[in-house]
C-alpha positions as protocol buffer text, in pm:
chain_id: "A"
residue {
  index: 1
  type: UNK
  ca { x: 1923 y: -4617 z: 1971 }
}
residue {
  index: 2
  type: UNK
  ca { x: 2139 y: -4374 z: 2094 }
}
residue {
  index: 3
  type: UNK
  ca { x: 2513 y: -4430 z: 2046 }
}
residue {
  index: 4
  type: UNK
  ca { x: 2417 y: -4734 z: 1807 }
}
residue {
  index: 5
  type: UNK
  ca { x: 2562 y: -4719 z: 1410 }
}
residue {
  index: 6
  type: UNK
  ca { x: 2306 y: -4827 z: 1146 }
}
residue {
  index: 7
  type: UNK
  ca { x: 2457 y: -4946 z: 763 }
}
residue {
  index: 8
  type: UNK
  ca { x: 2149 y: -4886 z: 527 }
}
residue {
  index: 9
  type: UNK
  ca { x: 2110 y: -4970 z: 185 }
}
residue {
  index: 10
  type: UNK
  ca { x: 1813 y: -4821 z: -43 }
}
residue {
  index: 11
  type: UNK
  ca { x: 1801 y: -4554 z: 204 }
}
residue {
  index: 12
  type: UNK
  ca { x: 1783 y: -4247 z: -44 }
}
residue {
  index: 13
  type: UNK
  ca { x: 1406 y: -4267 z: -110 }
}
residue {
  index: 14
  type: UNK
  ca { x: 1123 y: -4469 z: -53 }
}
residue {
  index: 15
  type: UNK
  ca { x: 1074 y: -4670 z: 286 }
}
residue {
  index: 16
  type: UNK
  ca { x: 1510 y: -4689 z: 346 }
}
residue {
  index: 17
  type: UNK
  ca { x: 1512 y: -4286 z: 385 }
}
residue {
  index: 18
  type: UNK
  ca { x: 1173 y: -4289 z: 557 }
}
residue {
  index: 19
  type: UNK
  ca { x: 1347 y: -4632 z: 794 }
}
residue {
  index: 20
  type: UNK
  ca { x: 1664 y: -4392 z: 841 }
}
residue {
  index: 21
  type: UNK
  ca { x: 1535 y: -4093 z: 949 }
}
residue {
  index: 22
  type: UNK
  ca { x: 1340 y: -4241 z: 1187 }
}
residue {
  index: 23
  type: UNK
  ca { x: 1618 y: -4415 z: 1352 }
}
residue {
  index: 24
  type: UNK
  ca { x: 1850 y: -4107 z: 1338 }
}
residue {
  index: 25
  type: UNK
  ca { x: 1535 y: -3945 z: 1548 }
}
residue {
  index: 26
  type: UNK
  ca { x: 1582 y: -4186 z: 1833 }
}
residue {
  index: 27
  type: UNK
  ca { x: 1931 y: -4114 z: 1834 }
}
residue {
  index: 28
  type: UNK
  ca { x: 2109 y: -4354 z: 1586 }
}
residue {
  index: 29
  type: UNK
  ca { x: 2428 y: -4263 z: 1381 }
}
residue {
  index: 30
  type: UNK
  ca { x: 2350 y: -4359 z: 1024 }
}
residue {
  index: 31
  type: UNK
  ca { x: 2601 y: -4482 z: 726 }
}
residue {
  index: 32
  type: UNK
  ca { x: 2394 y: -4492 z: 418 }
}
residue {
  index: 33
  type: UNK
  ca { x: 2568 y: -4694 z: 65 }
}
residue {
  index: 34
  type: UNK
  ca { x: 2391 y: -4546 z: -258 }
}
residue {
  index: 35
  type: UNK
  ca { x: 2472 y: -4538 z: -600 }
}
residue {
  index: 36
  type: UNK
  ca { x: 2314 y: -4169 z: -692 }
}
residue {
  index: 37
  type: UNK
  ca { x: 2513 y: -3891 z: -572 }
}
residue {
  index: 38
  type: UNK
  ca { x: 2280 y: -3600 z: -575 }
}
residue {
  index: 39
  type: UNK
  ca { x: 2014 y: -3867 z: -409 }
}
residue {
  index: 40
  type: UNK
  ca { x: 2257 y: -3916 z: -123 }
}
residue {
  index: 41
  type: UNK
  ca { x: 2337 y: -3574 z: -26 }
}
residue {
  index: 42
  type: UNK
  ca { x: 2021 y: -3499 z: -48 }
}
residue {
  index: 43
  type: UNK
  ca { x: 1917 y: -3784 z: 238 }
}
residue {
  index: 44
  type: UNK
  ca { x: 2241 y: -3665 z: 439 }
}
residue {
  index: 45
  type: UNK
  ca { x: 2100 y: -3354 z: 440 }
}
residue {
  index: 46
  type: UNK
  ca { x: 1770 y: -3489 z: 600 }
}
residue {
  index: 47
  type: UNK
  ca { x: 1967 y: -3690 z: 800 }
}
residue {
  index: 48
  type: UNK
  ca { x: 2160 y: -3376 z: 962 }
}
residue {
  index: 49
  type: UNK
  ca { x: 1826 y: -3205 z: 1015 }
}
residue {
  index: 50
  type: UNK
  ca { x: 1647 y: -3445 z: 1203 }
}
residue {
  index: 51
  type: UNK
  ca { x: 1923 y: -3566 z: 1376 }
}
residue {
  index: 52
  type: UNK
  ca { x: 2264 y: -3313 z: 1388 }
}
residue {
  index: 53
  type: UNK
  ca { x: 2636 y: -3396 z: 1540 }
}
residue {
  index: 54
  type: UNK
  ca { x: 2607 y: -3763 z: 1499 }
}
residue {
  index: 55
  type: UNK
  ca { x: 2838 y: -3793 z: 1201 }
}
residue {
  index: 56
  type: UNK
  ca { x: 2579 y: -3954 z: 949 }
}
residue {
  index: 57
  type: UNK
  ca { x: 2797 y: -4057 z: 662 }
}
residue {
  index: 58
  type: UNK
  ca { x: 2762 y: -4211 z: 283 }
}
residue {
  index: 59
  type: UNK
  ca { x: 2921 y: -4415 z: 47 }
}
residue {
  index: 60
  type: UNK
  ca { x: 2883 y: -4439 z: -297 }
}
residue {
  index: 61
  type: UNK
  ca { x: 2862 y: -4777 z: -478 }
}
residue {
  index: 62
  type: UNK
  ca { x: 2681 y: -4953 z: -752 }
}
residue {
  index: 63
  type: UNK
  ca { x: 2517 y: -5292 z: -550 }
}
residue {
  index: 64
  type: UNK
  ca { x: 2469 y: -5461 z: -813 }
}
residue {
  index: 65
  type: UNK
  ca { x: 2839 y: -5520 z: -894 }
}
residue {
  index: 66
  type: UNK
  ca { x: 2959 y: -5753 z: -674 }
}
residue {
  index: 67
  type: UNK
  ca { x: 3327 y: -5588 z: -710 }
}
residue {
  index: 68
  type: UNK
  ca { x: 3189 y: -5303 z: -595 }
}
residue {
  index: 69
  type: UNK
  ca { x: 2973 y: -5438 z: -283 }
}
residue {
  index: 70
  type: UNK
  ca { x: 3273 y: -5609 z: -224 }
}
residue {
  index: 71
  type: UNK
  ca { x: 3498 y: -5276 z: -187 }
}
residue {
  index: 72
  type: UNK
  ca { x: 3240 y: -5047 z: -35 }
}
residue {
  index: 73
  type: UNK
  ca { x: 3176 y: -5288 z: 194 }
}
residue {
  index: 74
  type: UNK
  ca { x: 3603 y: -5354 z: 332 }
}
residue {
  index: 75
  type: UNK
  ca { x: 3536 y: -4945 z: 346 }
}
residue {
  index: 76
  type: UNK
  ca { x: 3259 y: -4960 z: 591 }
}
residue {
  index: 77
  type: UNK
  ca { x: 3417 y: -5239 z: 761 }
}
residue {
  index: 78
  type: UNK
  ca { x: 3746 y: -5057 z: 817 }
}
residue {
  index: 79
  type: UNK
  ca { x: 3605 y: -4720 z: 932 }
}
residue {
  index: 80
  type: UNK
  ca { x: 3279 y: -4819 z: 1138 }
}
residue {
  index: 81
  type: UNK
  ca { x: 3413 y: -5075 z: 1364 }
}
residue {
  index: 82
  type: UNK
  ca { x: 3110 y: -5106 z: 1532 }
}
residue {
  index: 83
  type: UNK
  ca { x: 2782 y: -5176 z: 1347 }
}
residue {
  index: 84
  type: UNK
  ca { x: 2476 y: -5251 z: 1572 }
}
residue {
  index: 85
  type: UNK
  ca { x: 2247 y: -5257 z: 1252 }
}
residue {
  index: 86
  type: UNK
  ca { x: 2271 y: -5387 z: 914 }
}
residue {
  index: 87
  type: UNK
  ca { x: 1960 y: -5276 z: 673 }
}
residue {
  index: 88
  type: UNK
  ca { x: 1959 y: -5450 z: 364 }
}
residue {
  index: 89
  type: UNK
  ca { x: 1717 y: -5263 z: 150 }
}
residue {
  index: 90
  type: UNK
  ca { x: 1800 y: -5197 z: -191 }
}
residue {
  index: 91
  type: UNK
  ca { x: 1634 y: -5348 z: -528 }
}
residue {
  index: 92
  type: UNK
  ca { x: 1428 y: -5252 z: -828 }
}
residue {
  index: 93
  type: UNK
  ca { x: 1207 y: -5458 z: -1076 }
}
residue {
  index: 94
  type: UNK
  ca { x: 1301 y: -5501 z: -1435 }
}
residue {
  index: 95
  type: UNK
  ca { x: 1052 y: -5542 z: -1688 }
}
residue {
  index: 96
  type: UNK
  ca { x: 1358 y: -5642 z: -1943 }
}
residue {
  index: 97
  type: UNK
  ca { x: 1622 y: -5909 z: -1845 }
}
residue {
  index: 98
  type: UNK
  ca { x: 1913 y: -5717 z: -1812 }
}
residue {
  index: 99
  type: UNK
  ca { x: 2299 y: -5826 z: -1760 }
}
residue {
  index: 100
  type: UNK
  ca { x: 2576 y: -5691 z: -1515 }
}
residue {
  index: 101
  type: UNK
  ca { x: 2920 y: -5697 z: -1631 }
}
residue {
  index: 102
  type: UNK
  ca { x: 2989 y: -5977 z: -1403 }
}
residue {
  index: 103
  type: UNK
  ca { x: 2726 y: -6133 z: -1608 }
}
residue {
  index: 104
  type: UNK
  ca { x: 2456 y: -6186 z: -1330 }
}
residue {
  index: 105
  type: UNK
  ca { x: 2061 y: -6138 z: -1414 }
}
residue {
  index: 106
  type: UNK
  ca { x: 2026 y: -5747 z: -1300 }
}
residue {
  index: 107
  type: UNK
  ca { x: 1698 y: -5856 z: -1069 }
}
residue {
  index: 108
  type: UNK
  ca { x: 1914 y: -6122 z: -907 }
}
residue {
  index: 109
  type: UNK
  ca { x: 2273 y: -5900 z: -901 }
}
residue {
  index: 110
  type: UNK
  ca { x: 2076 y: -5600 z: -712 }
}
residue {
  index: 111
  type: UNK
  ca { x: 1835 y: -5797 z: -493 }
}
residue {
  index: 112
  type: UNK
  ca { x: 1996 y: -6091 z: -354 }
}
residue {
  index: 113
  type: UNK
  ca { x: 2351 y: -6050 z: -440 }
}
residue {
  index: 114
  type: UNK
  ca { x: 2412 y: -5723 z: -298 }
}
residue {
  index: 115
  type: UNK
  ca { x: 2270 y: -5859 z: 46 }
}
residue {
  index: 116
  type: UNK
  ca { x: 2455 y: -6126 z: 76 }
}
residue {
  index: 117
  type: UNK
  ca { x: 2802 y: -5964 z: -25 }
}
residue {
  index: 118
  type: UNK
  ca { x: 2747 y: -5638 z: 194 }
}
residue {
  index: 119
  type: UNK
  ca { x: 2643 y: -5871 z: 486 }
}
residue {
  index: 120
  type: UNK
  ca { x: 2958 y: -6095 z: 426 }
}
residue {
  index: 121
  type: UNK
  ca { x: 3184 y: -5816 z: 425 }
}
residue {
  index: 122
  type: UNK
  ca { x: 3049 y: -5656 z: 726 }
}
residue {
  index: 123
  type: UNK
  ca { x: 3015 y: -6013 z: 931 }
}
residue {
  index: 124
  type: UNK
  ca { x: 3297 y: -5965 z: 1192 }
}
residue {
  index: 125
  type: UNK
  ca { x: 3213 y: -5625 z: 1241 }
}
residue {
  index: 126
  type: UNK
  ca { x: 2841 y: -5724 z: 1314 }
}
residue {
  index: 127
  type: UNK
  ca { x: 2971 y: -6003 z: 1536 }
}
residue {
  index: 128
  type: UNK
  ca { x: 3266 y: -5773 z: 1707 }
}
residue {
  index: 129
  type: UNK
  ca { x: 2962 y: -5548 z: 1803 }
}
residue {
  index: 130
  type: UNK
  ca { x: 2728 y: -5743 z: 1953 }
}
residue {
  index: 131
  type: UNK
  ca { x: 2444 y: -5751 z: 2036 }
}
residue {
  index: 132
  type: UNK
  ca { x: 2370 y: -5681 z: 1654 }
}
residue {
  index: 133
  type: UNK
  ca { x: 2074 y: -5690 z: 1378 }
}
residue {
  index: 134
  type: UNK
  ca { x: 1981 y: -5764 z: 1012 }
}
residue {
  index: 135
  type: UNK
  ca { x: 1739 y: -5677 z: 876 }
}
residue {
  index: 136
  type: UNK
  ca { x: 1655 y: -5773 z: 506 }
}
residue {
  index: 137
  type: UNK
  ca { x: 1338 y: -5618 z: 348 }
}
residue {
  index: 138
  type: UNK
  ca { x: 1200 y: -5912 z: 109 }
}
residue {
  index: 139
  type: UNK
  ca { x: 824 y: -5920 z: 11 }
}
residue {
  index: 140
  type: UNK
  ca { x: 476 y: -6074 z: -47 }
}
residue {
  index: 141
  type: UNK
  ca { x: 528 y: -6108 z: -383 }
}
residue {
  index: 142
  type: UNK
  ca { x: 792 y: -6421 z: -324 }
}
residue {
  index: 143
  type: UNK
  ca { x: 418 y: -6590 z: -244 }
}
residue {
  index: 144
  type: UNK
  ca { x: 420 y: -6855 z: -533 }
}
residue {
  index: 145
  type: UNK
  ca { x: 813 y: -6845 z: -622 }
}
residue {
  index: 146
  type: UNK
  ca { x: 1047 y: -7091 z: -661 }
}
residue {
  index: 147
  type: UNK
  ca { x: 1411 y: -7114 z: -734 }
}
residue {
  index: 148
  type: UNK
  ca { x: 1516 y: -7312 z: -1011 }
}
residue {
  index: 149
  type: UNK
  ca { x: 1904 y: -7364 z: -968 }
}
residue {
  index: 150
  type: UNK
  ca { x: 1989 y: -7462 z: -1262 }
}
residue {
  index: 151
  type: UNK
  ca { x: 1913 y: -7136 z: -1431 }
}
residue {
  index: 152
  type: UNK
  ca { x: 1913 y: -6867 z: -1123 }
}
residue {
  index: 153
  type: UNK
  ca { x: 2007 y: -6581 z: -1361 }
}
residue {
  index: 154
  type: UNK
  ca { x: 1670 y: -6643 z: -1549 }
}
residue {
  index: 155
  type: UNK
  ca { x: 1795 y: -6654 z: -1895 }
}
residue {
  index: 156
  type: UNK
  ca { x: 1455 y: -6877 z: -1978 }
}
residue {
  index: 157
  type: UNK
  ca { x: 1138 y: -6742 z: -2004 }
}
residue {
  index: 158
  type: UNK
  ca { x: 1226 y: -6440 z: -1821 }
}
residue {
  index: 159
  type: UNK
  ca { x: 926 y: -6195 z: -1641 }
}
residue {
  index: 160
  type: UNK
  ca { x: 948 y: -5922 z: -1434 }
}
residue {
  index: 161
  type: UNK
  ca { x: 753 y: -5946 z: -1170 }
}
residue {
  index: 162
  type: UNK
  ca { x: 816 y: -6341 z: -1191 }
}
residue {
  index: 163
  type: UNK
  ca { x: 1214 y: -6230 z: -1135 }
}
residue {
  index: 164
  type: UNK
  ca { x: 1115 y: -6009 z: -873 }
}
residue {
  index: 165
  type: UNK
  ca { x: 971 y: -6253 z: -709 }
}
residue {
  index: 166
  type: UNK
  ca { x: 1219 y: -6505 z: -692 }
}
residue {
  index: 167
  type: UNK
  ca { x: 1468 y: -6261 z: -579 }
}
residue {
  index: 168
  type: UNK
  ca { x: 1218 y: -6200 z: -262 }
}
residue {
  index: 169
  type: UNK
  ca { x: 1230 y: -6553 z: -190 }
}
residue {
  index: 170
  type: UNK
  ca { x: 1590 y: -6554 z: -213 }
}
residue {
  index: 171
  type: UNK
  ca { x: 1559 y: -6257 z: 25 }
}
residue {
  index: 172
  type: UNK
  ca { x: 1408 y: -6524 z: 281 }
}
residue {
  index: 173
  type: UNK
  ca { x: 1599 y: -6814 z: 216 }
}
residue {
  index: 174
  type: UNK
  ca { x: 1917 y: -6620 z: 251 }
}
residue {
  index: 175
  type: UNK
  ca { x: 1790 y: -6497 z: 625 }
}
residue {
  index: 176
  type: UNK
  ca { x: 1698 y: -6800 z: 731 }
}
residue {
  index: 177
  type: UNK
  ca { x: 2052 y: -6955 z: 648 }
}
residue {
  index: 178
  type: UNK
  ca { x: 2234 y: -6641 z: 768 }
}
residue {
  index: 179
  type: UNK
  ca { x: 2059 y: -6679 z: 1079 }
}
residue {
  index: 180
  type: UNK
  ca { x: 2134 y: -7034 z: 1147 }
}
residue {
  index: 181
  type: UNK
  ca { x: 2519 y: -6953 z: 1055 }
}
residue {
  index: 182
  type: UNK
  ca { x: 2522 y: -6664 z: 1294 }
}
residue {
  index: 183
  type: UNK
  ca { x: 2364 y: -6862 z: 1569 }
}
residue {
  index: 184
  type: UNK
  ca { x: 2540 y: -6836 z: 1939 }
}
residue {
  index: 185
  type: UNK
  ca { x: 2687 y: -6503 z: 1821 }
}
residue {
  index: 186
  type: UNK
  ca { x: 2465 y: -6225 z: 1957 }
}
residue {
  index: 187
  type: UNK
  ca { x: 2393 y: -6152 z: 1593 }
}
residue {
  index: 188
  type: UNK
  ca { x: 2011 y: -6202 z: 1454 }
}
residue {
  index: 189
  type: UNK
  ca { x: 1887 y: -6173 z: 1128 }
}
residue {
  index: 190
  type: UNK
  ca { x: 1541 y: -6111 z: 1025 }
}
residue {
  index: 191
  type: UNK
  ca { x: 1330 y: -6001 z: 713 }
}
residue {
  index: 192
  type: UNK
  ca { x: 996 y: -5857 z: 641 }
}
residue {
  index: 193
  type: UNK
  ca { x: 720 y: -5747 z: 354 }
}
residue {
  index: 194
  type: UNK
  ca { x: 730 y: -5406 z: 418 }
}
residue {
  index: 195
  type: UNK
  ca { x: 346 y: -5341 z: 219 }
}
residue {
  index: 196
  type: UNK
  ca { x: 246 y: -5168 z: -78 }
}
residue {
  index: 197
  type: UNK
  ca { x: 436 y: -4857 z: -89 }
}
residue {
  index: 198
  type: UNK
  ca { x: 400 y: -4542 z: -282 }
}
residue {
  index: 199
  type: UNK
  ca { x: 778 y: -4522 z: -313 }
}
residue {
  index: 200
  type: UNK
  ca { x: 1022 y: -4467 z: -658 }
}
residue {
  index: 201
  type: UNK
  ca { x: 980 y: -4821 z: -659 }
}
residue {
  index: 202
  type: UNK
  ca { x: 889 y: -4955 z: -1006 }
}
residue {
  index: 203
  type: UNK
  ca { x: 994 y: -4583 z: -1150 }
}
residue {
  index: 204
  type: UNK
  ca { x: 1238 y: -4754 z: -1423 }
}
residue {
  index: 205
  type: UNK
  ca { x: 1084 y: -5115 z: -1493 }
}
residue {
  index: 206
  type: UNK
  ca { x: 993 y: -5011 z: -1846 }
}
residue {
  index: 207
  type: UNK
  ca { x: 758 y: -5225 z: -1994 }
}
residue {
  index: 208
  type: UNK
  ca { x: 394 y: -5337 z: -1824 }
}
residue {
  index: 209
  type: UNK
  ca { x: 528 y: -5274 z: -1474 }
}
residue {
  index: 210
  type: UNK
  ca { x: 644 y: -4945 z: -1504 }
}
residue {
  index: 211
  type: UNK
  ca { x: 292 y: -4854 z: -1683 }
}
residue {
  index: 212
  type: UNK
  ca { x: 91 y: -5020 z: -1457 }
}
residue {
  index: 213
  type: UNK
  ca { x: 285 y: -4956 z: -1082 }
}
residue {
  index: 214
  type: UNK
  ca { x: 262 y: -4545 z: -1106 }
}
residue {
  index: 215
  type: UNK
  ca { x: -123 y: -4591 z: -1145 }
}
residue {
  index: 216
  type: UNK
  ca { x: -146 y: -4830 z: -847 }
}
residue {
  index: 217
  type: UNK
  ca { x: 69 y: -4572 z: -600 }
}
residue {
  index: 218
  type: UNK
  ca { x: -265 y: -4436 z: -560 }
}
residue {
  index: 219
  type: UNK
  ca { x: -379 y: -4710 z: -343 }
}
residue {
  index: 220
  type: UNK
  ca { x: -57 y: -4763 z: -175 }
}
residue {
  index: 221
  type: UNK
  ca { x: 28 y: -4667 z: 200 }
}
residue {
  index: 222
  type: UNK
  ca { x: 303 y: -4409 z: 285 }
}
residue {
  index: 223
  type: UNK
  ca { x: 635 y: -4482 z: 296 }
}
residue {
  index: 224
  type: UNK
  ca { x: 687 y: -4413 z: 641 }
}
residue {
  index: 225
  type: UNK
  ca { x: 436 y: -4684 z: 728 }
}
residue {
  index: 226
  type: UNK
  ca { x: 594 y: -4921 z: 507 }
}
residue {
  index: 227
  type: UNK
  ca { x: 916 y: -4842 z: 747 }
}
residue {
  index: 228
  type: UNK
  ca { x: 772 y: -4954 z: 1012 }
}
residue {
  index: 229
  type: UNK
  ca { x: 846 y: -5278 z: 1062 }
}
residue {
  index: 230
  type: UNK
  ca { x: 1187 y: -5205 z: 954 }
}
residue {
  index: 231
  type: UNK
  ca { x: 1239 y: -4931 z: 1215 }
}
residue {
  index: 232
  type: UNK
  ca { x: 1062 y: -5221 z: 1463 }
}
residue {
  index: 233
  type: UNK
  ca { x: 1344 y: -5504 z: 1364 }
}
residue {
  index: 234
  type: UNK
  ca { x: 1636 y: -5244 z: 1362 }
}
residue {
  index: 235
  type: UNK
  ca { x: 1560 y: -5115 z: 1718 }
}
residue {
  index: 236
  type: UNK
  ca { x: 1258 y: -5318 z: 1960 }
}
residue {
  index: 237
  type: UNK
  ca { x: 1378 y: -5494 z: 2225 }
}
residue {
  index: 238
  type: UNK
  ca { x: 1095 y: -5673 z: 2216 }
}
residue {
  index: 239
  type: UNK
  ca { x: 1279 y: -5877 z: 1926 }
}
residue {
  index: 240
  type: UNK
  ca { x: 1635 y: -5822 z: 2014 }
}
residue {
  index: 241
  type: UNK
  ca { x: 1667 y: -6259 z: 2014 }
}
residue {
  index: 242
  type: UNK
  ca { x: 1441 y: -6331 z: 1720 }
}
residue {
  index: 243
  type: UNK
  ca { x: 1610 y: -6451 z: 1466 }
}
residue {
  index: 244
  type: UNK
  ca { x: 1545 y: -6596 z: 1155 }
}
residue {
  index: 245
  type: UNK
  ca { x: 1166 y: -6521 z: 1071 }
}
residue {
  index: 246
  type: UNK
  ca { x: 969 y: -6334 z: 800 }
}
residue {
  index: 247
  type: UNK
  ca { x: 737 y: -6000 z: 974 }
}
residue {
  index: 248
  type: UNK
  ca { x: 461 y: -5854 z: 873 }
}
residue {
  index: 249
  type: UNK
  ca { x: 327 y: -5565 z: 1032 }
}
residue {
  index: 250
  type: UNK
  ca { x: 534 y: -5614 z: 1327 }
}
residue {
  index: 251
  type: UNK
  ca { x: 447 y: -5967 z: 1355 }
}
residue {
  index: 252
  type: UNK
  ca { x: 622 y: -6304 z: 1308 }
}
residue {
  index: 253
  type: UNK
  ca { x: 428 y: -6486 z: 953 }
}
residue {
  index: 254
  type: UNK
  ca { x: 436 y: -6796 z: 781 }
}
residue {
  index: 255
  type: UNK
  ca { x: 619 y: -6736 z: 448 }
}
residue {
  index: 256
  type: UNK
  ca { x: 559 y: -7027 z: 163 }
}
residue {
  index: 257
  type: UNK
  ca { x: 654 y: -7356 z: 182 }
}
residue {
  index: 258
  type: UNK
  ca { x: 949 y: -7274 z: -98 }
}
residue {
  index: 259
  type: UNK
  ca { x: 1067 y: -6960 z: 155 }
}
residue {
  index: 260
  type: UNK
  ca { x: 1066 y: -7246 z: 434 }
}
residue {
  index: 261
  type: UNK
  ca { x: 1328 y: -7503 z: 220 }
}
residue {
  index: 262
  type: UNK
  ca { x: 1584 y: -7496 z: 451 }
}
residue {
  index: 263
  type: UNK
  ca { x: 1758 y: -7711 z: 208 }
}
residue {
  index: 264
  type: UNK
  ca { x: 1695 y: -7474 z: -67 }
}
residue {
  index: 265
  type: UNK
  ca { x: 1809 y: -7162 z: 226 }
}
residue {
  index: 266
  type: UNK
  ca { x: 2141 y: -7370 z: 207 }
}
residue {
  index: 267
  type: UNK
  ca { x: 2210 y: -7454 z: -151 }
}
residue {
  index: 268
  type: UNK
  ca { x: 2133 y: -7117 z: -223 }
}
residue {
  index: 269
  type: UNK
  ca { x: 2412 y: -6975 z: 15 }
}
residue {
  index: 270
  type: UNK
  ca { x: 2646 y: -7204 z: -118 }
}
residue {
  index: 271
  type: UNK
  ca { x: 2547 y: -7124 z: -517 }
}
residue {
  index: 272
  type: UNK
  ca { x: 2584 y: -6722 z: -423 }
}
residue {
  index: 273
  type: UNK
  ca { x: 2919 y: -6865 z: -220 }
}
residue {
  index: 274
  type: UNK
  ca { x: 3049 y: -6966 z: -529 }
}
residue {
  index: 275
  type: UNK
  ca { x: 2924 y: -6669 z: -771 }
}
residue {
  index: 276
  type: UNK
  ca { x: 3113 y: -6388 z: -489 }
}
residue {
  index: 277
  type: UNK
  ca { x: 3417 y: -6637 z: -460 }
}
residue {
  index: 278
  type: UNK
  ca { x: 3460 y: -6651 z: -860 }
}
residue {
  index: 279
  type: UNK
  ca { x: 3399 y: -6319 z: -894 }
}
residue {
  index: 280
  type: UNK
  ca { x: 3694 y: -6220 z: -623 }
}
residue {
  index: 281
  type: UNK
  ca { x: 3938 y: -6423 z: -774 }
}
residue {
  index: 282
  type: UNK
  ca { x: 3899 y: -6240 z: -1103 }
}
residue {
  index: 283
  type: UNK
  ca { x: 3951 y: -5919 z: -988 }
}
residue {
  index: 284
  type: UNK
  ca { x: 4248 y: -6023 z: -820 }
}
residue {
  index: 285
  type: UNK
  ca { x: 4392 y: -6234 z: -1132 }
}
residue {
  index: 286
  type: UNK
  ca { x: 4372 y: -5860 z: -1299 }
}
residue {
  index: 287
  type: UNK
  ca { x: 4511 y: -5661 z: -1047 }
}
C-alpha cells in the first residue's frame, strides 16, 4: 500500500480506526472525514504513530447532511487528486426516528446517503487514479429487509433495528449498481458484514437498542477483527477485479434475494439521484 491514498469514513473508533491504522502500517497515506473534532485528532494522532511522514490528514463534516457530504467531499476531491481507496464506513442505529434538516430519516441520511454522495463527489478522482477500490461496510442484519419506495424515510411504523436494516440493504444495492456503472473503468466496488463488533456502535440509540447492545459487547469480537475484511478489500490483490459482491470473512456470500434486486439496486440509485440533485439545487437557489 505504499504510496496509495485511502478516504475513510467512520474511521475515529470502532472497526474504521482499527481498518485505518492497519493500512497506514503497510504504508498507506490516510484522509479520514469525521464529524467529532477531539475524536479526529485523536485518530491522527494514532495515525502519525504507527505510520509518521505520510501526511495523514482530516476533515471535518457532518455525513448526514447531504450539503455537507457534498462540500467536504469537492474538498477532498480538489486536494487529493489521487484516491486509490474509498472506505465508506460511517452509520449509527436510532432507536427514535429522527429528522435532518434536509428532512431525510437520520438512519437513512447517515447510512446510505452519505455513501452515495461522498462516492459521487469523489468519482473522477477514483476513476483518474486507477486502478481504484470501494469499499462499503453494510451488514447481516439487511438479512430479511426490504425497501419500500414509497416511504424510504420510514415515517410509518418506524423501528430501529428494522431502519438499520434497510439502510444495510441499501448499503448492497447501492454497490451492486455502483459497480455496474463503474464497469470498464479500473474502478471496483465491493461491500461486506464486517461481524459483531465491540465498537461505540449502538452507544447513542436510546431506547431498547442502546440498553440491550452494551450488554451484548461482551460476546462480540474485537474491532480489529471486524477490520479485517475491510483491510482485505482496501488492499489484496487477490481481489483487485472483484467487483460488485457482498464478503464475509474474506469471502464472496450470497446476500438476500431483496440485496440481489438489481432492479431495486437501480431504482434506488435513481430515488437517492433525485434526493442529492434536489437538495443541490436548493443550496444554490440560496446562495
Amino acid at each position: 500500500m505504499k504510496g496509495k491514498t485511502i478516504v475513510a469514513t467512520g474511521a475515529t473508533s470502532g472497526i474504521g480506526e482499527a481498518a485505518v491504522l492497519e493500512l497506514a502500517g503497510l504504508g498507506a497515506r490516510i484522509v479520514i472525514v469525521a464529524r467529532d473534532e477531539a475524536r479526529a485528532q485523536a485518530t491522527m494522532r494514532k495515525l502519525e504513530a504507527k505510520a509518521p511522514k505520510l501526511g495523514h490528514r482530516m476533515h471535518l463534516a457532518d455525513l448526514s447532511s447531504m450539503a455537507e457530504t457534498r462540500k467536504v467531499g469537492a474538498a477532498i476531491a480538489a486536494s487529493e487528486p489521487r484516491i486509490d481507496v474509498l472506505i465508506n464506513n460511517a452509520g449509527a442505529l436510532f432507536s427514535e426516528r429522527r429528522v435532518t434538516p434536509e428532512g431525510l430519516e437520520l438512519t437513512f441520511a447517515l447510512n446510505h446517503m452519505a455513501y452515495f454522495v461522498l462516492t459521487e463527489a469523489l468519482r473522477a478522482n477514483l476513476v483518474a487514479s486507477t486502478p481504484s477500490r470501494v469499499v462499503s461496510t453494510s451488514s447481516s442484519a439487511h438479512q430479511g429487509a426490504s425497501l419500500d419506495f414509497d416511504d424510504l424515510q420510514s415515517a410509518k411504523g418506524y423501528g430501529g433495528l428494522k431502519v438499520y436494516g434497510r439502510s444495510k440493504l441499501a448499503n448492497i444495492l447501492f454497490t451492486r449498481e455502483l459497480a455496474r456503472r463503474l464497469a470498464g473503468t479500473g474502478v471496483t466496488a465491493n461491500c461486506l458484514h464486517p461481524g459483531a463488533v465491540a465498537t461505540r456502535f449502538g452507544s447513542s440509540s436510546g431506547g431498547f437498542a442502546g440498553l440491550v447492545i452494551p450488554f451484548l459487547r461482551l460476546f462480540f469480537i474485537s474491532p480489529e477483527k471486524g477490520a479485517d475484511t475491510i483491510v482485505y478489500l482496501a488492499s489484496s490483490p487477490e481481489v483487485a477485479k472483484t467487483t460488485g459482491e457482498y464478503f464475509v470473512k474474506r469471502k464472496i456470500a450470497e446476500p438476500s434475494a431483496a440485496a440481489r434486486d438489481d432492479a431495486a439496486a437501480k431504482r434506488l440509485w435513481e430515488a437517492s439521484e433525485t434526493l442529492a440533485g434536489a437538495q443541490s439545487q436548493k443550496e444554490r437557489a440560496t446562495g
